[in-house]
ROMIKE-838284 format. One record per residue: residue in one letter; x, y, z of N, C-alpha, C, O in turn. Coordinates in steps of 0.05 Angstrom, whole numbers, plus 5000, padded with zeros to 4 digits. Layout:
BEGIN
aXYZXYZXYZXYZ
...
END
This chain:
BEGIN
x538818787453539118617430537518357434537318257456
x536418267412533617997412536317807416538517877407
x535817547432537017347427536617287403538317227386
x534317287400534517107366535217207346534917437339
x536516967332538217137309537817067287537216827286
x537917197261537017157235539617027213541417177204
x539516917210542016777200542316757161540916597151
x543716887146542816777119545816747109547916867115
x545116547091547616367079546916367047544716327038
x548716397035549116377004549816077008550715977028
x549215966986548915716970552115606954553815426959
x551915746940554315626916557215636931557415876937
x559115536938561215546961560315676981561215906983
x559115616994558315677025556915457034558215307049
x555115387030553415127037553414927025553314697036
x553414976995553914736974555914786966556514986954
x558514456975560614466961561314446933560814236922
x562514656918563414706893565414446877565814396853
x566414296907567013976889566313806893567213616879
x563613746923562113556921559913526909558913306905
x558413866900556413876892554313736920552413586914
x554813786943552413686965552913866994555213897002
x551513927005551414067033552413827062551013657074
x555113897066557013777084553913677104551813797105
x554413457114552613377139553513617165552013817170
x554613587170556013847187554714087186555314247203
x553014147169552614417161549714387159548214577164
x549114227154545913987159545214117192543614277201
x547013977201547213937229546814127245545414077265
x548214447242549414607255546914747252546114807275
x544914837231543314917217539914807239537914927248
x540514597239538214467252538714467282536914367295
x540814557293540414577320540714877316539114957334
x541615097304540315357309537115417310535815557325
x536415257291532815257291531715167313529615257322
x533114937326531314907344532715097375532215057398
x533915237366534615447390532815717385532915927398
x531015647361529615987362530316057334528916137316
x533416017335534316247308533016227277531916027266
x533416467267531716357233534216357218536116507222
x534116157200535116067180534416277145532116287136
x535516337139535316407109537216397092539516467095
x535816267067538116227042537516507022535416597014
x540316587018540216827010542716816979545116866980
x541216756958542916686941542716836913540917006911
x543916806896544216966869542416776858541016896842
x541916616859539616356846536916496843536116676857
x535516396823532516466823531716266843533016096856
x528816356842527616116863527115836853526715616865
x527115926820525815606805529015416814529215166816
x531215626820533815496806535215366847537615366855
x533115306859534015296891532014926893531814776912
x531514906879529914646889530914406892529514216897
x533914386890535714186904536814256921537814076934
x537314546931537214456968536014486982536914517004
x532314506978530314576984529614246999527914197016
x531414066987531513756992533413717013533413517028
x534913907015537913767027538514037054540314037071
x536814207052537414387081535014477093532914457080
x535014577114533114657135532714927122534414977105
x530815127125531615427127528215497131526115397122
x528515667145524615847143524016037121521716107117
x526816137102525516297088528016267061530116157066
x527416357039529116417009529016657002526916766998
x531516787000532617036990533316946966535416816968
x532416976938533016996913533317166896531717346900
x535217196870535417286851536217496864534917686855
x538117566884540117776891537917976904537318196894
x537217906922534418056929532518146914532218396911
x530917976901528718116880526217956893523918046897
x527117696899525017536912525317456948527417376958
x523517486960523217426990521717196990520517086972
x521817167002519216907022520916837048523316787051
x518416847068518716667087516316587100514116687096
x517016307122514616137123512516097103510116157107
x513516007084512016047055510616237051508916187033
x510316467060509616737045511216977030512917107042
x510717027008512817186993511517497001509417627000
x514517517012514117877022514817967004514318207005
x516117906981517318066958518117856929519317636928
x517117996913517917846881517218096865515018126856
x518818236863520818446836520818296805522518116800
x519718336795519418266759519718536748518718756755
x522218426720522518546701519918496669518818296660
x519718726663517918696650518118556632520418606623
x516818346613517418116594519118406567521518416561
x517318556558518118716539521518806545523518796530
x521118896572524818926577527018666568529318646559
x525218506576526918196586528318096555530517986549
x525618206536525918116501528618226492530618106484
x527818586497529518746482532718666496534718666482
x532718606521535818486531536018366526538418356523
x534818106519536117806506535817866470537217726456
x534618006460535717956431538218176433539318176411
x539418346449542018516458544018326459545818336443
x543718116480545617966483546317756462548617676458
x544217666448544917466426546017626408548217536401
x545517816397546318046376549818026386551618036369
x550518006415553518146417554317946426556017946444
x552717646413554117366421555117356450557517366458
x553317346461554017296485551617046500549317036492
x552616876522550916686536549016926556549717096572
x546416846544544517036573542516756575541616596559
x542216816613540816626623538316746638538716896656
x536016686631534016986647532716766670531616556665
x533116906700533016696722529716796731529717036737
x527616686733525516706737524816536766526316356773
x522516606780521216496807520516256801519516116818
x521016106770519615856757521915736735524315726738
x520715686719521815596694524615816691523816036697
x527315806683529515986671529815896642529315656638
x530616046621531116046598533916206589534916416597
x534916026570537016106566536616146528535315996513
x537816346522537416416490538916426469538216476446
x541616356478543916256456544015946453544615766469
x543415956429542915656420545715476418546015226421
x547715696411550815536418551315346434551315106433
x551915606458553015466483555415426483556415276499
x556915576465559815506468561815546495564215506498
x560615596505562215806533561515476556559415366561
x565015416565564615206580562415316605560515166608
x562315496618559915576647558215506629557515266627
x557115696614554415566601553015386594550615386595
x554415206586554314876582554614696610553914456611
x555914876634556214776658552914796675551714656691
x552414966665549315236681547315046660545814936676
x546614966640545214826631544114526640541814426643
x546814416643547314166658546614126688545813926700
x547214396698547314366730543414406735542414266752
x542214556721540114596722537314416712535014426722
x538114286690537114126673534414106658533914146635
x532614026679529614126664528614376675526314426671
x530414596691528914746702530514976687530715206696
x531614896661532915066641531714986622530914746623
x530915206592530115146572530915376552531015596562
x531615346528531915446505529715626500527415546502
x530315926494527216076478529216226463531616256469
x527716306443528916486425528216796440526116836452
x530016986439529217216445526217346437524817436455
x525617346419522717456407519917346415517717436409
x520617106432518516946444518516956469516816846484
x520417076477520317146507518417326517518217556507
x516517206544513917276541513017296577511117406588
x515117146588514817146622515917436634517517576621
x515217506654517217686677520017526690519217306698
x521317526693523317546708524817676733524417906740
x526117526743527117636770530517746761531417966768
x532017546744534317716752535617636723533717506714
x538017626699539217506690542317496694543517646711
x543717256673546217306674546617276655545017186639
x549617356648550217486620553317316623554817356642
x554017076599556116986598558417076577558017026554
x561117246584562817296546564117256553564817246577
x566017166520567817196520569717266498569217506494
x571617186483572917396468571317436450571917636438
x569017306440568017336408565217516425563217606413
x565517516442563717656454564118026446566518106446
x561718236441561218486445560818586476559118736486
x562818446485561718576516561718876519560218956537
x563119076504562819276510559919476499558719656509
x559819276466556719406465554319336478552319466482
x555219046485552118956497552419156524550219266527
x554019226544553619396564552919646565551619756583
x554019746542553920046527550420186528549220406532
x549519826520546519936508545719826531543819976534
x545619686549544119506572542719776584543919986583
x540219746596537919886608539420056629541219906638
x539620306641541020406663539820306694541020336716
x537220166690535220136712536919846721536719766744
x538019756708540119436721543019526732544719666721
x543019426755545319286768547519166762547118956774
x549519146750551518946750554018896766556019046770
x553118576775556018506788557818346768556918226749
x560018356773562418246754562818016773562918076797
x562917796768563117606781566317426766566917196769
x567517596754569617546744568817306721566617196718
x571717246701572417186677570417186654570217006638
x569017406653566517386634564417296647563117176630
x563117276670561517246688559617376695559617306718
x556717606690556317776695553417746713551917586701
x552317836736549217766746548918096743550718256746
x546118156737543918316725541618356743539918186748
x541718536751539318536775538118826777539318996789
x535718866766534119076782535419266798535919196821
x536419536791537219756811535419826832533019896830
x537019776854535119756887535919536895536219506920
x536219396882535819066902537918946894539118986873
x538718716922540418676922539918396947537618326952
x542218276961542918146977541618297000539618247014
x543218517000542318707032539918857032539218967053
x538318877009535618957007534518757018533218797039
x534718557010532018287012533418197054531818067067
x535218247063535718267088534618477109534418447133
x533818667095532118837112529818847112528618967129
x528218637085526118637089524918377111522618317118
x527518267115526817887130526118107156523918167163
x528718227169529418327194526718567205525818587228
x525918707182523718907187520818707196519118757214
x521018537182517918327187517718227212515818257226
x520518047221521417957255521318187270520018167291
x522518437263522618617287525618587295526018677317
x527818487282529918477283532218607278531718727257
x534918677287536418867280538518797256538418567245
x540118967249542918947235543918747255543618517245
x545018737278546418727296545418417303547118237303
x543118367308541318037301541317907279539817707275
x543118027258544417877231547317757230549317837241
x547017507210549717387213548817357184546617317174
x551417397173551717177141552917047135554516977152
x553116937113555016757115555916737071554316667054
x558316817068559316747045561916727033563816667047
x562016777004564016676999564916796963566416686947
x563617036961563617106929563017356914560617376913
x564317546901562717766888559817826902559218016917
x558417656894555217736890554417776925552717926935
x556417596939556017656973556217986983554918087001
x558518156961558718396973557618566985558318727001
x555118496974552118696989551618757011551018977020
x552218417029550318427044552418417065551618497087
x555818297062557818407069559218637082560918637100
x558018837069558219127066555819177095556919237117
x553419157093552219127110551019077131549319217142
x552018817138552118667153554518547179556018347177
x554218737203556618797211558118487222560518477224
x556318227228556417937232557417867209555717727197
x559817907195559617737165561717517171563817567183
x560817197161562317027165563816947129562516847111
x566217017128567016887095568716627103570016597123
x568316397077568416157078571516207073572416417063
x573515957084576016007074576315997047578116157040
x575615897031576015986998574316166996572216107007
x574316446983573216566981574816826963577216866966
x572517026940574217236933575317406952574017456973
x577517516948578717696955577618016968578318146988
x576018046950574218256949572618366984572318576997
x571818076985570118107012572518157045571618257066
x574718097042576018097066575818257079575818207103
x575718537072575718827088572718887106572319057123
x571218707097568918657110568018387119565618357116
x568818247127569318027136570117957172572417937180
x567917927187568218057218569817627227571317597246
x569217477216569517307228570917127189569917167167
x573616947196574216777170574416537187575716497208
x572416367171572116067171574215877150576115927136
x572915637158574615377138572315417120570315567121
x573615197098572115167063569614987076569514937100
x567914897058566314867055566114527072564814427090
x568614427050568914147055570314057076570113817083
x572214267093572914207125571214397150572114527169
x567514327139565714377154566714577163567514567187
x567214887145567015197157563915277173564015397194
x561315197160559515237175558815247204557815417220
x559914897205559014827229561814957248560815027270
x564015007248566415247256565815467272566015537295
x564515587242564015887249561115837267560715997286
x560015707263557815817284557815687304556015777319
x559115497313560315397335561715557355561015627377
x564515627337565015967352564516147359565916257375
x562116267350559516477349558016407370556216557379
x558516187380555916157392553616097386552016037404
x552716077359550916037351549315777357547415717343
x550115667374549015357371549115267406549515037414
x548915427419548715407459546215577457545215747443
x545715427481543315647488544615877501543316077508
END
């Protein structure tokens, strides 16, 4: 087995706290002395890539796993970016507006969102949190490729037609209360991990993760090193080789402290 080890961490409760909105110094910390022990760093998140450029400020990492494995890069070279075709991307967003529902289409750049409402508190949350790297298009003008979408309902919502008719070639995770991510069949979390590990020359076994959510299951499932944050869904425990603290009583710097991850 390589000493060196490939490390990837989800973003949204795992690295960035969900009530500070900022990446614990601790986790800063823990992060930057694995790198300088050899190990690689990767952020491996449900985020597009356009939608990662505030902790692109605030953490270390050699490479970005985005849009649920659709996009790769490391040492700034992209080993992988998966686009949906703009014509697909149309016919699903005038689907989803048709069955009143929030859809957000997450692109390597610019994301667009196509319900002009917004009634749905996330939605109005995902607008805000994102800000200029979100914009309004009407379905019929939608004209880019895309990497992944999400799909917001709720009671006035058609969730069962808009799913009914949704493309068979997409993925869906339920990320609970009307919550839905949309991803390309094939790819995933644990896809875009085999392609980091295949490029290094690295194993399953030279993987650690680190999360805390639905969309983590992937790579969970896969990944026999899995670290879950102490808040975390339910879902993941049965695969879960190591349970840490939350976010905000520095689980990072914990779990990989215990691991070893941070001695030579």
């Amino acid at each position: 087995m390589s000493k060196r080890k490939a490390l990837f961490f989800d973003i949204d409760g795992t690295l960035l706290s969900e009530v500070t909105k900022t990446v614990p110094e601790s986790a800063k910390k823990a992060i930057s002395i694995a790198r300088s022990l050899g190990h690689l760093v990767f952020i491996n998140t449900g985020r597009s890539y356009g939608e990662t450029e505030q902790i692109h400020n605030i953490a270390e990492a050699d490479g970005w796993l985005c849009g649920c494995g659709t996009y790769v890069e490391s040492e700034g070279n992209i080993l992988l970016n998966r686009l949906m075709p703009a014509a697909q991307v149309r016919r699903i967003a005038r689907l989803a507006v048709d069955s009143d529902a929030d859809i957000f289409l997450e692109g390597p750049g610019t994301c667009y969102y196509c319900s002009a409402s917004g009634r749905m508190p996330f939605g109005q949350q995902l607008r805000s949190n994102f800000g200029k790297l979100v914009e309004w298009i009407a379905p019929e003008a939608v004209d880019e490729e895309v990497n992944k979408f999400c799909v917001l309902t709720d009671g006035q919502s058609d969730r069962t037609g808009f799913f009914r008719n949704l493309d068979l070639d997409i993925s869906v995770i339920d990320r609970g209360d009307g919550f839905y991510e949309c991803v390309p069949e094939g790819f995933s979390k644990a896809t875009a991990i085999d392609v980091v590990l295949k490029h290094y020359g690295l194993t399953l076994e030279d993987a650690y993760v680190f999360g805390d959510s639905t969309n983590d299951m992937a790579m969970f499932e896969h990944v026999p090193n899995a670290v879950l944050m102490g808040k975390h869904s339910p879902e993941l425990e049965p695969y879960a080789s190591f349970l840490t603290k939350t976010v905000e009583q520095d689980g990072i710097w914990y779990a990989m402290e215990k691991l070893g991850l941070l001695q030579e």
